[in-house]
N, C-alpha and C positions, 0 to 999 in steps of 0.2 A: 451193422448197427453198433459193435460193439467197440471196431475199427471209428469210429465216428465221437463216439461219447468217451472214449482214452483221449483223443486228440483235442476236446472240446474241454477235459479234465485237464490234461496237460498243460494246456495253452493258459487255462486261467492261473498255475504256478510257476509259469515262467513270464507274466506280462511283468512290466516295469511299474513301480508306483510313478505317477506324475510328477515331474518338475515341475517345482513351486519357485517364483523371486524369493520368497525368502531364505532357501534352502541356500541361494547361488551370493545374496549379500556378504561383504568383505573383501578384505586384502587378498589377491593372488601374487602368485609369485612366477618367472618366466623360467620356464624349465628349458635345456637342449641337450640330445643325447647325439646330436650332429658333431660328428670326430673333426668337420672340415672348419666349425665355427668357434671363432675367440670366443672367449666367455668375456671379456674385458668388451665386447661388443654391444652387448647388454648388460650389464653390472649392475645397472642403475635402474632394470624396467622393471615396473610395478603396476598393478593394475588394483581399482579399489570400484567396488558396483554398493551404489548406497541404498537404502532402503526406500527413498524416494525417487528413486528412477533415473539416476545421476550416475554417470562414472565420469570417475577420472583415472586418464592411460598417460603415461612416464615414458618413453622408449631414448635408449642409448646407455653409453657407458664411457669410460674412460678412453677409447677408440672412436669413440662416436659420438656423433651430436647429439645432444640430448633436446626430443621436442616433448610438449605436455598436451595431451588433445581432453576436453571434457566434451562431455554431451548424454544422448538420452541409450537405455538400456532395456529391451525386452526379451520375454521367453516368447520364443515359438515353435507349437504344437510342432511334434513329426517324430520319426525313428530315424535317428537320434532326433531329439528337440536341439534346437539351437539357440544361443544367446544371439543378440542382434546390438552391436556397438553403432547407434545410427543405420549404416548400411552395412557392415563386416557382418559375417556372420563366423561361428563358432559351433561347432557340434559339439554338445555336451554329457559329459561320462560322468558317471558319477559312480564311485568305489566303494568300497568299505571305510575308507578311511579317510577320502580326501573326495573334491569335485575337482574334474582336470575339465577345461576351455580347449579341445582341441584345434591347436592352428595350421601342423602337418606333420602326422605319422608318418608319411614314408622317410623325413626324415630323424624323424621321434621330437617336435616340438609341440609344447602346450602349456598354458597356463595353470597354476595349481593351488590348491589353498586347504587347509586341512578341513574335514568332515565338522559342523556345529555338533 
């Protein structure tokens, strides 16, 4: 019993507060820690989630062609929650300091934007 109520204890100081849209509104920025990728390959990619339910995504760089896509944006529920760009999905982290958009850790890519 006492194995039970530590673990019932526990569990309620390590859940997540919820993600909220408004938490995840603003400017992100494209991060990459991939040693095999130009950085001139994205220079230019920006990603922007408005308060109305609207983004707008930039992709390319100076190497690259540069397209502009808009469309609709939601949170959904799960561990991790995930942002939803139309049909992309994003698994979303959220730090002390910043919300990172993950696109792919194994190669350390993600979108980031400092914490409101």
């Amino acid at each position: 019993m006492l194995v039970a109520a530590t673990c019932v204890f526990a569990g309620c100081h390590t859940s997540r507060a919820p993600v909220t849209p408004e938490s995840l509104v603003g400017g992100y920025t494209y991060v990459s820690k991939d040693p095999e990728m130009r950085a001139t390959d994205h220079s230019l990619d920006h990603l922007v989630l408005l308060s109305n339910g609207k983004y707008d995504l930039v992709e390319g760089g100076t190497t690259k062609v540069v397209s502009e896509k808009e469309g609709v944006w939601r949170v959904v529920p799960g561990d991790p929650p995930n942002l939803l760009l139309d049909l992309a999905g994003y698994p979303i982290e959220i730090r002390e300091k910043e919300v990172r958009l993950l696109i792919d850790l194994d190669v350390g890519i993600w979108w980031v934007k400092a914490k409101n």
